[in-house]
N, C-alpha and C positions, 0 to 999 in steps of 0.2 A: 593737563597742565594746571599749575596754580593760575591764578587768576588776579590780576587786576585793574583796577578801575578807580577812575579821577577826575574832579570835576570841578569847573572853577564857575562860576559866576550862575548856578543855578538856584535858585529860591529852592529851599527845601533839600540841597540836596543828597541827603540822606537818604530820601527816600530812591533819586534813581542810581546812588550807592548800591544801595540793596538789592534793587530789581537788576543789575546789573551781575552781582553777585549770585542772583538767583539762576542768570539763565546761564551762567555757566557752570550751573554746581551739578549738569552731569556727567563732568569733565571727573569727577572726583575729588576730593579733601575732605582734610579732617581738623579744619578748626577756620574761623573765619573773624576778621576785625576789622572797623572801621576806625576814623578820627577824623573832625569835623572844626574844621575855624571857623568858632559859634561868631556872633553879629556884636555880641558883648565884649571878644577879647578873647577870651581863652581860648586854648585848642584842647577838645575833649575827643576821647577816646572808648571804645567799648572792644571787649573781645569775648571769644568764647571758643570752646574747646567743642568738636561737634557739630552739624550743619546751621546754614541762615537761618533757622528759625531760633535756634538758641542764641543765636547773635541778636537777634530781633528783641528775643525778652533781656537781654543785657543791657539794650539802649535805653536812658532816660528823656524824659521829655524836654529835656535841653540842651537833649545834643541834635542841635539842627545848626545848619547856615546854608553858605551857598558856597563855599568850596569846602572840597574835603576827596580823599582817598578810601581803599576799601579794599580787600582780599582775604581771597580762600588760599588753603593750605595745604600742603603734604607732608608732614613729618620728612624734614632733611634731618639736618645738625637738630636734635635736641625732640624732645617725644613731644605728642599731639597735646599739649596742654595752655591752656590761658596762657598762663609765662609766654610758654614762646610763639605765640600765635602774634600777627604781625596785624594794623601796623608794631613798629619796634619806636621808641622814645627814646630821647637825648636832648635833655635841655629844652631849647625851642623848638624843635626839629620831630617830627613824625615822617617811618618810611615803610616801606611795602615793596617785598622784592621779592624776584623768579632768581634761581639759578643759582651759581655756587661761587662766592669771593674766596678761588687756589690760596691765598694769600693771608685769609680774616686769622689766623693763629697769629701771625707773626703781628700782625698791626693791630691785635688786642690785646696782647700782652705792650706793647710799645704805649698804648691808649692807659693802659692799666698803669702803669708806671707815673703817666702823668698826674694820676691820681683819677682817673675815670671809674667810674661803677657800672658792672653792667648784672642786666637783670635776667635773663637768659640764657640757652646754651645755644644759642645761633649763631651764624656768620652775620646773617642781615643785619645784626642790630650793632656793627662795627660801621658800618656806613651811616648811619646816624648818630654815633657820637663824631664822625669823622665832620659831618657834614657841619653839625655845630659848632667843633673847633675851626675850624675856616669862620663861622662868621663868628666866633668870639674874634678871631681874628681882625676884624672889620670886613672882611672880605664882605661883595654886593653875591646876593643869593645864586646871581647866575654865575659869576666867576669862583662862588664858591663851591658849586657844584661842578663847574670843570675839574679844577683844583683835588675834586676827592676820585673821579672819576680817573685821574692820571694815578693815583695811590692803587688800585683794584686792576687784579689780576683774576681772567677766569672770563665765564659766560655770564651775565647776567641781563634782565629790565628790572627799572624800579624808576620810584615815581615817589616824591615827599611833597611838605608842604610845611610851615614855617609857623610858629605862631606870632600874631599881629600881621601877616600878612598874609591880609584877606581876600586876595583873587589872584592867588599864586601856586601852582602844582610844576612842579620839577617832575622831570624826567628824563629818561637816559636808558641805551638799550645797547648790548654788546653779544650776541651769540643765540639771543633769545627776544621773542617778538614783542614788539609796541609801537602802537600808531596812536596818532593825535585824531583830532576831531574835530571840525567848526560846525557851530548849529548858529539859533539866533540870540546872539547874545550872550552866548556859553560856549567853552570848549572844555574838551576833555584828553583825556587819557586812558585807555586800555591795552589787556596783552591780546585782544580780540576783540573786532569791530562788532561783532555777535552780542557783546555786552553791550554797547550805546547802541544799536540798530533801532532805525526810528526817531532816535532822539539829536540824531546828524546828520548834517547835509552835505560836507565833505570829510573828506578822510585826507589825513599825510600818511603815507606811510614810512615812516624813519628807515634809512638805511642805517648799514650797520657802521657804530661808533657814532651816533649823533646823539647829541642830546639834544632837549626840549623844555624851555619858557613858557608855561602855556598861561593866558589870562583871557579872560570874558571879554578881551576884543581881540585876540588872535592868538599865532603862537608860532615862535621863531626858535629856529636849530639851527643848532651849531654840529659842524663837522667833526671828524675825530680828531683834529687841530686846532679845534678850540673857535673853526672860523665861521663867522654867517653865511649861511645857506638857505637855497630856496630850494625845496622840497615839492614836486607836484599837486595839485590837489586833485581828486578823484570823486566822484558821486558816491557819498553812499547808499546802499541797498538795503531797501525796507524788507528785501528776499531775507528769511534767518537763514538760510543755506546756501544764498550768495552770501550774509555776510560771513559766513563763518568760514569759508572757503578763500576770503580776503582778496588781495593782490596778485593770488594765485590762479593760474591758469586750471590747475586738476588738485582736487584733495589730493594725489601723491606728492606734484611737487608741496607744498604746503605742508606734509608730514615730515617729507623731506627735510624741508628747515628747521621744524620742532625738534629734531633728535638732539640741537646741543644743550633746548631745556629738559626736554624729560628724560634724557639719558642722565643729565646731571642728578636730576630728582633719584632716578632708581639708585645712583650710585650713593647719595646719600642714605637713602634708607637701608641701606650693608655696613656704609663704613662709618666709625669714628671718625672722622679727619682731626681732630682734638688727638688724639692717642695715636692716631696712625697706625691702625686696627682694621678690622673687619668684625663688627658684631657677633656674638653668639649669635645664634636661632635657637629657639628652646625645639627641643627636640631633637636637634641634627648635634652628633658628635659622629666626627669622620676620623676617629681614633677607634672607632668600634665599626666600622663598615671594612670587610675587605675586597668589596669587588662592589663596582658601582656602574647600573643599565642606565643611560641615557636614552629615554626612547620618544619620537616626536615624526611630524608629516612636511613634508618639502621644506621650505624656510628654516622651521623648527628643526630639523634634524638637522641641518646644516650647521646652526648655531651649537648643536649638541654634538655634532663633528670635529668645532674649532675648541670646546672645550675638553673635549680628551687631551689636545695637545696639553692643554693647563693645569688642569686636571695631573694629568700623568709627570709633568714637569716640575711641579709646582711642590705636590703632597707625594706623589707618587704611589696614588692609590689607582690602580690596575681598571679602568675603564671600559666600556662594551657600550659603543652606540648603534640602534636599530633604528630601523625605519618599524614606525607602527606597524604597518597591516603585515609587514614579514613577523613580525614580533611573536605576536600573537596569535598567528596558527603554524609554528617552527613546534613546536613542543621545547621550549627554551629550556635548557639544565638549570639550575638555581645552585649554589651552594649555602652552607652556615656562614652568617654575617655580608650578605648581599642586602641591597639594597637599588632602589630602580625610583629614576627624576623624569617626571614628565613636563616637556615643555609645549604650548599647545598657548596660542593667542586667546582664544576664546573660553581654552577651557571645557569645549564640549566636541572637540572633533569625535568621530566616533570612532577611528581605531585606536587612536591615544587613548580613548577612554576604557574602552574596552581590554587595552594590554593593561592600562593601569588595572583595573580588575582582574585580570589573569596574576599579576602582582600580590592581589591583598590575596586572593584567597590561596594563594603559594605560602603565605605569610612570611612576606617582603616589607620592610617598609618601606611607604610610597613616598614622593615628596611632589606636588602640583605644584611647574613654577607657570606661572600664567597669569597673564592680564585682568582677568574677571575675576577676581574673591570672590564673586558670588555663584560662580558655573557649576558645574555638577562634577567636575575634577580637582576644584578645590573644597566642594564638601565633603568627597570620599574619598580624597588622598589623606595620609596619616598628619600631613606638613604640607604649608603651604607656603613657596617661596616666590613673594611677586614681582613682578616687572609694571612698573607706572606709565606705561607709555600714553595713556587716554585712551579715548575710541580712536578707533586705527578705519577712516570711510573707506581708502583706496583699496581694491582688495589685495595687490601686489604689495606684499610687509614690506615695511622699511624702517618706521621709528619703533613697532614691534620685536623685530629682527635686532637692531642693537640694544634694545635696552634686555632683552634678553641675553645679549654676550655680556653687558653688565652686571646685570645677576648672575651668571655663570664665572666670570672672573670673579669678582668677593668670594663667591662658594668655594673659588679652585683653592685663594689665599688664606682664608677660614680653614679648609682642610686641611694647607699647610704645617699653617699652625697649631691647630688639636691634632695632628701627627708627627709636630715636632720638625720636623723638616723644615719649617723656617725659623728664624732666629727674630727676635722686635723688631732689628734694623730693616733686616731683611723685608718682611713683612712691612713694615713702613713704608719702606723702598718701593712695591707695590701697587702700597694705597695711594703714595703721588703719584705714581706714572697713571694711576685709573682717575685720580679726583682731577689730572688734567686735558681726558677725555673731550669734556664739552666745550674747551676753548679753540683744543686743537681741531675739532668739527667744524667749528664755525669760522675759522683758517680756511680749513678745507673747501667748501659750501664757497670761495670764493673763485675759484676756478669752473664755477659753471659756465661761464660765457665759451672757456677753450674747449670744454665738453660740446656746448651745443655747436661748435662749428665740424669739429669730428662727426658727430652724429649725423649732420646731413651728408657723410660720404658712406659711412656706416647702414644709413637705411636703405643702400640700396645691394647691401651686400646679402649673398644666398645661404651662406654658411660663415659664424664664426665661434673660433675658439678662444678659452678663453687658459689661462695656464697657471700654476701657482704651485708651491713648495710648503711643506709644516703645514701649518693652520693659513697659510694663506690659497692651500689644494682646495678646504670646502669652502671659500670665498670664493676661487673661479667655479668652483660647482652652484654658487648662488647666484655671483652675476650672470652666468648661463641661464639660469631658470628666470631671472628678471630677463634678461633680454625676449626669451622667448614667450615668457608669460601673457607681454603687451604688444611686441613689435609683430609677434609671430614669425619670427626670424627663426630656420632653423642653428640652435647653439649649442656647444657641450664645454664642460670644464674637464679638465684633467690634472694628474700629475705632473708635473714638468716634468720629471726623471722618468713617467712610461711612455714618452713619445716614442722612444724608439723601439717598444713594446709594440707598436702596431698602429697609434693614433696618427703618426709622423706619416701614415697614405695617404692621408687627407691632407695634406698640405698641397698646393700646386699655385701656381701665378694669381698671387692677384687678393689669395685667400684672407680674410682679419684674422689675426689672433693676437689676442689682448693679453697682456702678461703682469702680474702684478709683480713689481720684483722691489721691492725698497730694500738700503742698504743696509741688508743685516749681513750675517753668519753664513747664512744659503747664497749670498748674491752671487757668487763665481757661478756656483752649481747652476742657476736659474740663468745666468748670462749664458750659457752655454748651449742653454735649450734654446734660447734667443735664436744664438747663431746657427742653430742646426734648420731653424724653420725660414731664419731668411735664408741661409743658402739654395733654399726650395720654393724661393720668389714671393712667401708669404710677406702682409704689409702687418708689420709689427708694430700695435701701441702699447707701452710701457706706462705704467701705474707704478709712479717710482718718488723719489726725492731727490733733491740737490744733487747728492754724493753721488746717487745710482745713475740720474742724467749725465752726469759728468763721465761716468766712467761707460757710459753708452753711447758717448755722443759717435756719429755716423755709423750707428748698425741699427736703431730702429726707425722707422716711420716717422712716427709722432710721438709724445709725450704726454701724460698727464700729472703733473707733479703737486705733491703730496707736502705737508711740512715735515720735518723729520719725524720721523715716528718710533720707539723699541717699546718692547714690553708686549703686554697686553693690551694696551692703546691700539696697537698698529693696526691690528684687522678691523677693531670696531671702528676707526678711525678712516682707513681705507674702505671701510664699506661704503662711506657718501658717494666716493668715485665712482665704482659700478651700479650702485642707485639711479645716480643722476644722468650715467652713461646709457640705460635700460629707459629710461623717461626719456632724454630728447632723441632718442632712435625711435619712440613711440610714437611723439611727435612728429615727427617729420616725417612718418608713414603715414598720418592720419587718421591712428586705430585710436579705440577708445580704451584710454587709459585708465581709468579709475573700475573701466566695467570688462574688462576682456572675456570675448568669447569663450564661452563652457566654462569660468570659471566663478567657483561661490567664492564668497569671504570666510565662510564657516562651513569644513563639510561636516556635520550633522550625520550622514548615512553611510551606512560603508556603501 
């Protein structure tokens, strides 16, 4: 995750700026800045393209005071350079933000008209001109911070600070993490308690849509109505691995919530959202590819199962997804103008890598989409296409697993397009249904409560199934594998349409089977396999939306409802529900979740 960190009333505080910055730079980024409201008046500012140490020789020795903000980067909107490394500037106003403003096209150009100049190719730095026109307005700093915050569509945290106003950090968090902080005499702000650890003695932890006042004697939130709230306070933990584990019960759930910031992050490093594109990759033209191997281990395949449907729909370039360790001793045929994508978290699983080498020296071109640039699959694939998700502790994928259908959806539309198959509009068309991925997540991520009450009837079940249609067949194949990965529940996914191929014996009184059905194109089809399993006394929970509830209501069990979903959105978007469904069934057996029996986080060995 980007990173940041804010700090009002501390002597120096540049310095725990940085060390703040420091401990979270093995999270990843590529550019880093601070801005400090010096003692004298000004608000100065450093940045740099590159890690904190280059931020470090950027600083001069007067940029100190005792409030001031600070953040690392990922290249979204706009490449790894000074320019757009954050904080972002507008007038009085300095800001520093995670996540993706759906909406900064439309209210930059509206900005632009007023006569506004901007110096960037970012989204962020629209919320800082936004924030300074409210107070040219007269508006007071906190109602003008509401005020901008009702303007912004999408996932974000972000965190400013004002010049002349010397013991004041704004903040606000919508789809992606920030919590406040009291020590003595100072508070703060970060996207992870990990960053002040030590230097806090309690924690807030903001729910989603509040914002935050933060001053060197306290710091008061407002609700997503704009109303005062009291927010818990919590001990913080000198542990760096309780702190960084947060308010979270297991590094899963805790990933869990990450996926509507780093999923946002991956998706920006694919698309334009300016143009309403999907970037070239140097190297990748799928106008010259005619058959394309998808090949990857559990999770990974799955994800390289939902992109065939995209793939094949989108470009209609003829797909072939394997499971690694079949891959690579089948004696696979190859044809003229194949090409083979390995997705693999770590990057060194050892059958992925190993097919990826059956690959080159076939002479295939490779393409390594994976989490580690630095693994041994991204040194010796031809192309490397990455997924930002962070370090992933829990070994059960989850913000791994989506930000890879992230990368996989840009690559489907990318293909599209260099095969002609879609048109600008079309292709535009797309790129908003995927740039609005992270907001609809964190929608989602709100029906954990109705999750956790199902799951404790769920963990005492012997067998369930799980059911699904299109690309939502290797979703029930995944939430199968979460279930049984941590609960040890025996589970399977299937086809909706081979129940009555043979799966439909295993139905009988009593049995779960979970069906993911939202109201697309397949819903009749998918309603039908509903009715075939409850007629055989199965208790049916539906993974659906409005429309599909509606047109279910008295044939399933229970519900899990979803915001509307189409597109490519959908699966990445319904995969929180069987995430979070796989986690408190975990819970409430009281297996260990983050560690489950015989399983690695990286196999390494065939």
């Amino acid at each position: 995750m980007c990173g940041i960190v804010g700090v009002a009333g501390r002597i120096n505080a540049e310095s725990v700026l940085v060390e703040g910055l420091r401990r979270l730079e093995y999270r990843g980024y590529d550019s880093a800045g601070i801005a400090v409201q010096t003692a004298e008046g000004p608000l100065l500012r450093a940045r740099a393209a590159g890690k904190v140490s280059a931020l470090e020789a950027a600083m001069t020795p007067e940029l100190t005071g005792a409030t001031g903000i600070a953040h690392t980067r990922w290249a979204t909107h706009g490449a790894p350079t000074e320019g757009n490394a954050h904080p972002h500037r507008a007038g009085r106003v300095c800001v520093v933000h995670n996540g993706i403003i759906e909406n900064f096209k439309v209210l930059r150009e509206t900005l632009q008209n007023e006569g506004r100049e901007f110096a960037s190719e970012t989204d962020s730095e629209v919320i800082a001109h936004l924030l300074d026109r409210e107070l040219d307005r007269g508006q007071a700093p906190k109602d003008a911070l509401l005020a901008v915050l009702e303007q912004l569509e999408g996932a974000f945290a972000l965190a400013a600070i004002i010049e002349g106003e010397t013991d004041l950090v704004l903040g606000a968090r919508r789809g992606a993490p920030l919590v406040a902080a009291i020590g003595d005499g100072v508070c703060f702000l970060a996207s992870d308690i990990m960053a002040i650890a030590g230097e806090a003695r309690s924690v807030i932890y903001l729910e989603e849509g509040d914002a935050a006042v933060v001053r060197p004697s306290g710091v008061d939130v407002y609700d997503s109505a704009g109303q005062a709230v009291t927010r818990p306070l919590s001990p913080a933990s000198v542990s760096m691995v309780l702190a960084e584990k947060g308010n979270h019960r297991h590094f899963m759930q805790k990933e869990i919530y990450e996926q509507p910031e780093v999923v946002g992050r991956t998706l920006a490093a694919y698309v334009d959202a300016v143009s309403g594109c999907v970037r070239p990759r140097e190297g990748i033209d799928f106008s010259q590819i005619t058959r394309l191997f998808i090949v990857g281990c559990g999770t990974a395949s799955y994800a390289g199962q939902i992109a065939e449907y995209w793939f094949e729909a989108v470009s209609g370039l003829p797909v072939k997804v394997d499971i690694a360790s079949e891959f690579r001793y089948r004696n696979p045929a190859f044809l003229e103008g194949d090409a083979a994508l390995f997705i693999s978290q770590s990057g060194e699983t050892a059958d992925t890598l190993e097919a990826l080498r059956l690959c080159k020296r076939a002479g295939l071109t490779t393409i390594a989409l994976v989490n580690s640039p630095h693994s041994s699959m991204a040194r010796e694939a031809d192309l490397v296409a990455p997924t930002l998700a962070g370090p992933e502790i829990g070994v059960a994928s989850t913000k791994a697993f989506t930000c890879q259908l992230s990368a996989l959806a840009s690559l489907a539309v990318l293909a599209g397009a260099q095969r002609g198959r879609l048109s600008a509009e079309q292709q535009a068309g797309h790129v908003a249904n995927l740039m609005s991925v992270p907001s609809l997540m964190a929608a989602a991520l709100k029906i954990e409560q109705e999750i956790d009450a199902l799951a404790t009837e769920l963990a005492h079940a012997s067998i369930v199934l799980y059911l699904g249609r299109n690309e939502f067949f290797p979703l029930a194949l995944e939430g199968a594998l979460k279930l049984k990965e941590i609960s040890y529940i025996h589970a399977e996914g299937y086809a909706a349409g081979e129940l009555k191929h043979g799966p439909i014996a295993l139905i009988e009184e009593d049995v779960a089977v979970i069906v993911i059905a939202p109201h697309d194109a397949l819903f009749n089809k998918t309603r039908s396999s509903i009715q075939e399993v409850r007629a055989r006394g199965a208790r049916v929970i539906a993974i659906t939306d409005e429309p599909g509830a509606s047109e279910l209501e008295g044939e399933i069990s229970a519900q899990l409802l979803l915001p509307r979903l189409t597109g490519m959105a959908a699966p990445i978007v319904s995969s929180v529900a069987v995430q979070l469904l796989a986690y408190y069934v975990a819970v409430h057996k009281g297996t260990d979740v983050d560690q489950p029996r015989n399983l690695a986080k990286s196999v390494t060995v065939e």
